[in-house]
C-alpha positions in Angstrom: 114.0 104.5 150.8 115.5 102.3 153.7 112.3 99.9 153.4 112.8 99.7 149.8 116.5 98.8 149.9 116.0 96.1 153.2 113.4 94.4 151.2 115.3 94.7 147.9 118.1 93.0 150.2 116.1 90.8 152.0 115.2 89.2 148.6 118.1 89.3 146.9 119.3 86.9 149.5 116.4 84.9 149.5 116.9 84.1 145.8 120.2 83.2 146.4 119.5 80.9 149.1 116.9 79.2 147.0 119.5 78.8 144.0 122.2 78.0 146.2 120.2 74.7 147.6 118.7 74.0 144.2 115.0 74.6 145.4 113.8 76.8 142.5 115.0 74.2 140.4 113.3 71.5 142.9 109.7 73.3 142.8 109.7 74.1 138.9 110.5 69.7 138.5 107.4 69.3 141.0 105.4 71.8 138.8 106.4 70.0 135.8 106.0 66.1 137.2 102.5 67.7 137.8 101.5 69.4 134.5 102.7 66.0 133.1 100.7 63.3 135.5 97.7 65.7 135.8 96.4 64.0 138.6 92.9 64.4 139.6 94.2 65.4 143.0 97.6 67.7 142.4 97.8 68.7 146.1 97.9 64.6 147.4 99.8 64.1 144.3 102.7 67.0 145.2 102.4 65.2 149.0 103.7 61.9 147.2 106.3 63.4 145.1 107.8 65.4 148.6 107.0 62.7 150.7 109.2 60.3 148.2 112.5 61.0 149.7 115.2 62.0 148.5 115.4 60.2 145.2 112.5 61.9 144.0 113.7 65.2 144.4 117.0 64.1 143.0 114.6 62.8 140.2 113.3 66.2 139.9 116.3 68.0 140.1 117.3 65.9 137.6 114.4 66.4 135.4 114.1 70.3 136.1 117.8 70.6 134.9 116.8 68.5 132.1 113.9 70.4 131.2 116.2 74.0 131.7 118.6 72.6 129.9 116.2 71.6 126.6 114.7 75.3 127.4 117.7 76.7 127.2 119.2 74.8 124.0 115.3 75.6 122.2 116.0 79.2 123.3 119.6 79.2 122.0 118.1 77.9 118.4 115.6 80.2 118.5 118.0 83.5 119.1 120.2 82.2 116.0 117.1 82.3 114.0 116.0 85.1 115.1 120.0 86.3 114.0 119.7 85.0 110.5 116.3 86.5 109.8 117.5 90.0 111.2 120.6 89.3 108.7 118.0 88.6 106.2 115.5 90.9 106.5 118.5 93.5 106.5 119.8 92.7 103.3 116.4 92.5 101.4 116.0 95.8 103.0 118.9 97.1 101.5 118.6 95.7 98.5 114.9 97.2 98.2 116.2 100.7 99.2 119.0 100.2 96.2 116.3 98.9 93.9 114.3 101.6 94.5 117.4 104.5 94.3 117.7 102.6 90.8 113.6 103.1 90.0 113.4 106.6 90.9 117.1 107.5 88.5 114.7 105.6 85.9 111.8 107.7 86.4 114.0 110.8 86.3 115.6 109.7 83.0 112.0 109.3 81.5 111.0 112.4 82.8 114.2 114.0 81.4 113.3 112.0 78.0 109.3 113.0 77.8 110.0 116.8 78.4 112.8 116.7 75.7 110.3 114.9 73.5 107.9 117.5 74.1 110.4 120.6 73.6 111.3 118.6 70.1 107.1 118.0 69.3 106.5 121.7 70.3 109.5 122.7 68.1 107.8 120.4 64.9 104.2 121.8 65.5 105.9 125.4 65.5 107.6 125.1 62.3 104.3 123.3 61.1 102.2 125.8 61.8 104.6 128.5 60.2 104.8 126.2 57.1 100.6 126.5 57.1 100.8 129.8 57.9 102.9 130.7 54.6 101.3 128.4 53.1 98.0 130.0 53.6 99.3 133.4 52.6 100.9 132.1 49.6 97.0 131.0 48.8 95.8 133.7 50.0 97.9 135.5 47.1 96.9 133.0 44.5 92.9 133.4 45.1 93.7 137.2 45.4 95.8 137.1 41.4 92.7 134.4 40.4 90.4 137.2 41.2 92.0 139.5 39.7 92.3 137.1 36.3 88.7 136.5 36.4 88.1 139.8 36.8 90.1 141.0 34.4 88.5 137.8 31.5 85.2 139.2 32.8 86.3 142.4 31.9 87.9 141.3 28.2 84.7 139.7 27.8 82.6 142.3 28.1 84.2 144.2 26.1 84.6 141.9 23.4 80.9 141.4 23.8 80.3 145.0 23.6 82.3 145.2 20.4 80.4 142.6 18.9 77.7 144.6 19.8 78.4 147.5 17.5 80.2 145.4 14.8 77.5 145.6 11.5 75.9 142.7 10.6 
C-alpha cells in the first residue's frame, strides 16, 4: 500500500520533471536522429549528437516536436477516418437490417400466397375427385342398364330363336 503509492508518486514526479525540461522530447529526437543516420556505431554516434551543444539538442527538440507534431496530425486524420467508416459501416448496417425486415415481410407474403394456393388446389382436386366420383357411378349405372339390355336382347333372341324353332317348315 504505502510502497505502492511512494513509488506511484515518486514517478509521477519524475515524468513531470522530464516533460517540464523537455527531455522526453530531447531523447525520442536522439532516438529518431539515430534510426535515421543508422550509424554503424549508434553509441559514439549518440556521444556526438550530446556532445554537440546546445544547438543540437535544440535541433532535436526541434525535430522531436516536429516529428510529435506530424504524429499527432497522422493520428488526428486517422481518428476522422476511423469516424467516417464507423458512420459508414453504421448506416450500411442499418440499411441491411431494414433490407432484410423487408425480405423476411416478402417471404411471409409468399408463404401466405403458397398456402392459400394450396387450400384453392386442394379445394379443385376435391371437387375433381367428386366430379370422377359421380362420374364413375353414373357409369357404373350405364354398364349396369347395358347389362341389363344385353341381357334382356339375349333373352328376346333366344326366344325368337326358340320360336323359330317350332314354327313348321
Amino acid at each position: 500500500g504505502i510502497i505502492a503509492a511512494a513509488a506511484a508518486a515518486s514517478a509521477k514526479d519524475a515524468k513531470m520533471y522530464l516533460e517540464e525540461h523537455g527531455v522526453l522530447q530531447y531523447v525520442q529526437g536522439l532516438l529518431h536522429a539515430v534510426i535515421q543516420a543508422r550509424p554503424k556505431d549508434p553509441y559514439a554516434f549518440l556521444r556526438q549528437q550530446l556532445g554537440s551543444g546546445s544547438n543540437a539538442s535544440a535541433r532535436d527538440r526541434e525535430a522531436a516536436e516536429a516529428s510529435e507534431q506530424k504524429t499527432s496530425e497522422l493520428l488526428g486524420q486517422k481518428e476522422k477516418e476511423i469516424a467516417e467508416l464507423a458512420g459508414d459501416y453504421a448506416k450500411l448496417q442499418m440499411e441491411s437490417s431494414a433490407t432484410i425486415e423487408e425480405q423476411k415481410q416478402q417471404i411471409k407474403d409468399l408463404q401466405r400466397d403458397l398456402e392459400q394456393t394450396w387450400r384453392e388446389t386442394a379445394d379443385i382436386l376435391a371437387e375433381k375427385e367428386r366430379g370422377m366420383a359421380e362420374v364413375m357411378g353414373d357409369f357404373a349405372k350405364l354398364q349396369g342398364e347395358l347389362r341389363k339390355q344385353v341381357e334382356e336382347k339375349e333373352r328376346i333372341s333366344a326366344e325368337l330363336n326358340a320360336l323359330k324353332d317350332q314354327r313348321p317348315v
